[in-house]
Steps between C-alpha positions, in 0.01 A plus 500: 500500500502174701606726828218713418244271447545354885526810647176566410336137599695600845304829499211337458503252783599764687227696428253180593691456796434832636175581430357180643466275246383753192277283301275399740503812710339727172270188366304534813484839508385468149206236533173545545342274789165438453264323768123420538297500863571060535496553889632332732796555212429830362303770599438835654435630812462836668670605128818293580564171285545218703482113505733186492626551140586863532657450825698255376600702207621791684685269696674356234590832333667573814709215482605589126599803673270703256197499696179645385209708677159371520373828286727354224172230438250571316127365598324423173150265370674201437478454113587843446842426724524132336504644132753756609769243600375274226606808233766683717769634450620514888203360734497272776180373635334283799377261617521300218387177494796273298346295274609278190250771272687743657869385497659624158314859564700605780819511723434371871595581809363292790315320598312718744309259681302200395125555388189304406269610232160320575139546433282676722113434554220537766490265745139539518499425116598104527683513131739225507821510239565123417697623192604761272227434227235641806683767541250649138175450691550791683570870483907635618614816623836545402760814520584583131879346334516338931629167502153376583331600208824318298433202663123500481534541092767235512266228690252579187215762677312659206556873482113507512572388924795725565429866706781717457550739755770749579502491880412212761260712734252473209528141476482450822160669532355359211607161599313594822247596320407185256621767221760198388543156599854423561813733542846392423785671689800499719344349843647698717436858330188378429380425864669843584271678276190325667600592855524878351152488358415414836386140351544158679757274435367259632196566211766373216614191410788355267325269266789431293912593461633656156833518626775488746789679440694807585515900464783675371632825418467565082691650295494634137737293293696824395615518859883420557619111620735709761209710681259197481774268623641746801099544632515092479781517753346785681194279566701169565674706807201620656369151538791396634611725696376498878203632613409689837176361525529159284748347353569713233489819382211388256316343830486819625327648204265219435387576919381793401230392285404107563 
């Protein structure tokens, strides 16, 4: 019985062995990777999904040796994709801002790059932010279940102040347009979607910082330690790895789109 027994754990790892790794190979083959349009991160053009994060992703796969195809993510509203990987089973999503809210809900896999969630107004509007508690005397966009609607209910805003939205481009016009106040986003994907509304930067101001932290890939907590862990080192190797433009491989990607 005992001979028996190890000849089949020597199957086994033999089995792993050859079909690269097993496990990790059919788990990502098996999850669902859900994204939002978070440019310069995450987006579509020309019907091809592009940005830093999914760059970075599919280079990462490729270093697990199980590398995945850009069709493989799926573009979704962003609480729609966020309740997905909040229920699972099997669902990755970015960019995910890591926060201490956040932590227990998911695995992660990052970071990504660092980010800023801030505050946006008018420049022409002179609203200064000395603190949080001013924060109710105005009207905020927000994208619905987005980290900057979390933050805005944790510094206190009365629901009766909050605009949910499901997409930035509407935000960003109604900011424009005096419809709200204030908007609270990422800072970069938020000055992205004002260039593409053919809006002025310059026309926007940060009038006060919710956060500074970083984005990360997300996953459902059903997902396996062994796939989450082998993307980990997928990542790690593409930032270290030399570049042919900067100094890494992860230089090169971030090039493309800062």
């Amino acid at each position: 019985m005992l001979l028996i027994h190890n000849c089949k754990k020597i199957l086994t790892v033999l089995v792993l062995v050859l079909f690269g790794g097993g496990v990790n190979a059919q788990g990502l083959n098996s999850i669902e990777i859900l994204t939002e349009a978070y440019p310069p991160y995450n987006f579509r053009d020309g019907g091809i999904l592009k940005g830093i994060a999914v760059d970075l992703l599919v280079a990462a796969t490729h270093k697990m040796q199980t590398p995945i195809k850009r069709e493989q993510v799926k573009l979704q509203p962003w609480a729609r994709a966020y309740r997905k990987a909040l229920d699972g089973p099997n669902v990755a999503l970015f960019s995910t801002t890591r926060s201490a809210e956040r932590e227990s809900k998911f695995k992660w896999v990052g970071p990504i790059a660092k980010t800023r969630i801030v505050v946006l107004a008018k420049k022409s509007s002179n609203i200064n932010i000395s603190s949080v508690e001013n924060l109710n005397n105005y009207n905020i966009g927000v994208i619905r279940d987005d980290i900057g609607e979390q933050l805005i209910k944790e510094a206190g805003v009365s629901e009766s102040k909050i605009q949910r939205a499901t997409n930035a481009n509407s935000l960003a016009k109604k900011l424009n347009a005096d419809r709200i106040q204030l908007w609270a986003y990422e800072e970069n994907v938020a000055r992205w979607f004002i260039k593409t509304n053919n809006l002025e930067n310059d026309d926007f101001v940060v009038v006060h910082v919710l956060k500074e932290g970083e984005l990360y890939y997300a996953f459902s907590k059903d997902v396996s330690d062994a796939l989450t862990d082998s993307l980990q080192k997928g990542l790690d190797q593409v930032k270290s790895e030399p570049g042919k433009i900067g100094k890494t491989l992860y230089d090169d990607i971030l090039s493309n789109y800062l």
